[in-house]
N, CA, C and O of each residue as an XYZ file, in Angstrom:
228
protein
N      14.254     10.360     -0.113
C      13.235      9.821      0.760
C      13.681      8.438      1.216
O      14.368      7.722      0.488
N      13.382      8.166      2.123
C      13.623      6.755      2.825
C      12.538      6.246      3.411
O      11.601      6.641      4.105
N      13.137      4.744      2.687
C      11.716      3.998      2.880
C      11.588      3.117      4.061
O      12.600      2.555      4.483
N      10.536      2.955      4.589
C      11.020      2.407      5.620
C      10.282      0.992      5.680
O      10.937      0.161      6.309
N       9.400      0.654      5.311
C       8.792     -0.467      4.757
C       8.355     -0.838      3.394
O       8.062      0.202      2.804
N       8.136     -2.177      2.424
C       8.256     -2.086      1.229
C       6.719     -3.158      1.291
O       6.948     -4.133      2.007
N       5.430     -3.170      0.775
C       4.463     -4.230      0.693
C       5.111     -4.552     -0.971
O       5.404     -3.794     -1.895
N       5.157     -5.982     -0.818
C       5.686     -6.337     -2.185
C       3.968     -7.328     -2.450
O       3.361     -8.107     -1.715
N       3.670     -6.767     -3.913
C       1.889     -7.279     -4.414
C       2.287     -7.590     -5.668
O       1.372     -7.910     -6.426
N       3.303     -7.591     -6.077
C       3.633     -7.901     -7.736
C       3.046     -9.148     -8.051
O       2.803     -9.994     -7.191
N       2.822     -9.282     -9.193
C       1.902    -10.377     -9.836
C       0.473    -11.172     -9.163
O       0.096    -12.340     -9.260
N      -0.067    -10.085     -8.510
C      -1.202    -10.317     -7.588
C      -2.167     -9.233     -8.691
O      -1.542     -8.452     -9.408
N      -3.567     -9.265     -8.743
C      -4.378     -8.784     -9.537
C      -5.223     -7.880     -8.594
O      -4.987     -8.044     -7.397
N      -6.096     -7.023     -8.892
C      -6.823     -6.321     -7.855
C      -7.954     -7.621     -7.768
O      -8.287     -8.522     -8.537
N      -8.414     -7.115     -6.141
C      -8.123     -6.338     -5.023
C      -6.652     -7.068     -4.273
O      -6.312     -7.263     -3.106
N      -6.198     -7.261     -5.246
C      -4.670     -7.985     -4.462
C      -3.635     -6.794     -3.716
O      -3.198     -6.746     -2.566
N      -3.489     -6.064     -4.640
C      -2.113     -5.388     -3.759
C      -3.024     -4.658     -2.702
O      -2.542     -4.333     -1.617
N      -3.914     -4.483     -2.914
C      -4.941     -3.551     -1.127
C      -4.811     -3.903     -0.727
O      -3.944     -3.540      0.068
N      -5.415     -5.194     -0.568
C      -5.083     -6.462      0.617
C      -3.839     -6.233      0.768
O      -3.613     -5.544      1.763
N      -2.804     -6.580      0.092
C      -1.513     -6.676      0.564
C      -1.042     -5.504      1.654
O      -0.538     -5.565      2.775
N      -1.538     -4.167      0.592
C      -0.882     -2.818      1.526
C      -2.245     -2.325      2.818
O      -2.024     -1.395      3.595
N      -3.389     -2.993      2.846
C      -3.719     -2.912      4.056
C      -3.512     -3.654      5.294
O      -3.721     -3.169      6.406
N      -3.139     -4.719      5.103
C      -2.209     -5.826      6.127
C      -1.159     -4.924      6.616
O      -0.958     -4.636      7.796
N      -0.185     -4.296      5.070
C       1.046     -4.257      5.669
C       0.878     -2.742      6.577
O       1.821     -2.344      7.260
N      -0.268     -2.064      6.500
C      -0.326     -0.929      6.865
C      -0.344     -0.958      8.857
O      -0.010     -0.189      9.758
N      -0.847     -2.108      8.758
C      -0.582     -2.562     10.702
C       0.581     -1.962     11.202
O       0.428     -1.195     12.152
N       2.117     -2.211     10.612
C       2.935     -2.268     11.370
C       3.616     -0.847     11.030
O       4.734     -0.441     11.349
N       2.548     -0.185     10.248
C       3.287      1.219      9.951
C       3.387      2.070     11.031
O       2.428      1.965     11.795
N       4.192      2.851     11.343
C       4.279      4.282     12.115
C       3.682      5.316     12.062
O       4.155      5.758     11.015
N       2.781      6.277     12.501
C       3.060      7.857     11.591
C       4.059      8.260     11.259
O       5.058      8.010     11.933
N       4.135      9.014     10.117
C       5.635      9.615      9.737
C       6.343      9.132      8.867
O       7.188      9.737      8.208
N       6.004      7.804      8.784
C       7.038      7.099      7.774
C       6.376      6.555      6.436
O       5.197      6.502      6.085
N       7.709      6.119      5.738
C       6.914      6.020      4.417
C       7.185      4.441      4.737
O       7.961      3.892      5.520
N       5.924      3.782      3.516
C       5.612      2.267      3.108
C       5.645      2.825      1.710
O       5.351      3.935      1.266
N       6.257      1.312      0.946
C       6.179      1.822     -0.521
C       5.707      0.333     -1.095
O       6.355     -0.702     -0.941
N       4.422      0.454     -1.798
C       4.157     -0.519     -2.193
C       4.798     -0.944     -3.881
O       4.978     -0.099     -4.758
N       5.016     -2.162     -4.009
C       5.269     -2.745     -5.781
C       4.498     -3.780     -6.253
O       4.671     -4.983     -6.059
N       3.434     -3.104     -7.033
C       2.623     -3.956     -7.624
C       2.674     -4.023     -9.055
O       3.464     -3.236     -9.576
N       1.948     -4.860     -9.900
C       1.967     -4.661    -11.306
C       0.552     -5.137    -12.068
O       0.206     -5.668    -13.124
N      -0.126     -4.518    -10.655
C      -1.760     -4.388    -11.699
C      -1.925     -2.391    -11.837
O      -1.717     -1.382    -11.162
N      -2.397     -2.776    -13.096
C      -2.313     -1.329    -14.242
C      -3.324     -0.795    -13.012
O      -2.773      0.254    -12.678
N      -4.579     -0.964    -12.109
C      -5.030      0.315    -11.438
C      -4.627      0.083    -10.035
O      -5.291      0.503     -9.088
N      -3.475     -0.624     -9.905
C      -3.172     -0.136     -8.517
C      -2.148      1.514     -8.149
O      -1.662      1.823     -7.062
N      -2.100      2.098     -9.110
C      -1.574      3.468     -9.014
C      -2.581      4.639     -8.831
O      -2.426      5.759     -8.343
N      -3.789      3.949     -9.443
C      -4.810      4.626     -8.662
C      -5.264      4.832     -7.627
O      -5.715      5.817     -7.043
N      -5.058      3.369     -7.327
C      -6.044      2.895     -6.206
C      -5.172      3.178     -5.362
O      -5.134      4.408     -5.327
N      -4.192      2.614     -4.412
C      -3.470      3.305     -3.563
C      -3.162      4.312     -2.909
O      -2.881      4.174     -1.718
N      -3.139      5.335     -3.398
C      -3.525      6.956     -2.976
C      -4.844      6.628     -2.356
O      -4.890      6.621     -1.126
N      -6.131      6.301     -3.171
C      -7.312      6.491     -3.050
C      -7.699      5.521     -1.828
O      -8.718      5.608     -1.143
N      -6.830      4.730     -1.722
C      -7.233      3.785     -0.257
C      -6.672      4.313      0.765
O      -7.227      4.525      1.843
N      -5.288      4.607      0.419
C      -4.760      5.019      1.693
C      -5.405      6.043      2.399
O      -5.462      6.060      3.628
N      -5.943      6.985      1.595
C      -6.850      8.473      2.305
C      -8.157      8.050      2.861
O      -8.837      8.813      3.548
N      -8.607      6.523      2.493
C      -9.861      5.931      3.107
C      -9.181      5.131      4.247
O     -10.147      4.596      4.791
N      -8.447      4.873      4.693
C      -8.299      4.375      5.814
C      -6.958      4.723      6.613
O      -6.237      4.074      7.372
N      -6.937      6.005      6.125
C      -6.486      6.481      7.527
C      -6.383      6.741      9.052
O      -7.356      7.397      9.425
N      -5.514      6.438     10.063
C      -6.462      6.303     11.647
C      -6.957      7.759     12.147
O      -6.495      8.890     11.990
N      -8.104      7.245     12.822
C      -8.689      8.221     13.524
C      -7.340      9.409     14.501
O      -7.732     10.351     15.189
């Protein structure tokens, strides 16, 4: 897989890396991947679970 953008949220706490990966989600494409790196314990949850909430119309 190839990545094509990286939101870096490491040592940010929730709601930190959202914020981070909904900013970075502006300059995304359809089609492509963003890969976020965070190191709060429920952002592996949460991520999936945001991204499917704000998906574009």
């Amino acid at each position: 897989m190839t990545v094509d953008k990286v939101v870096e949220a490491r040592r940010t706490s929730c709601p930190g890396p959202i914020f981070t990966a909904r900013k970075g989600l502006v300059d995304v494409i359809v089609g492509t991947v963003m890969m976020g790196l965070a190191t709060d314990s429920g952002t592996q949850r949460d991520f999936p679970t945001q991204s499917k909430n704000h998906l574009p119309d």
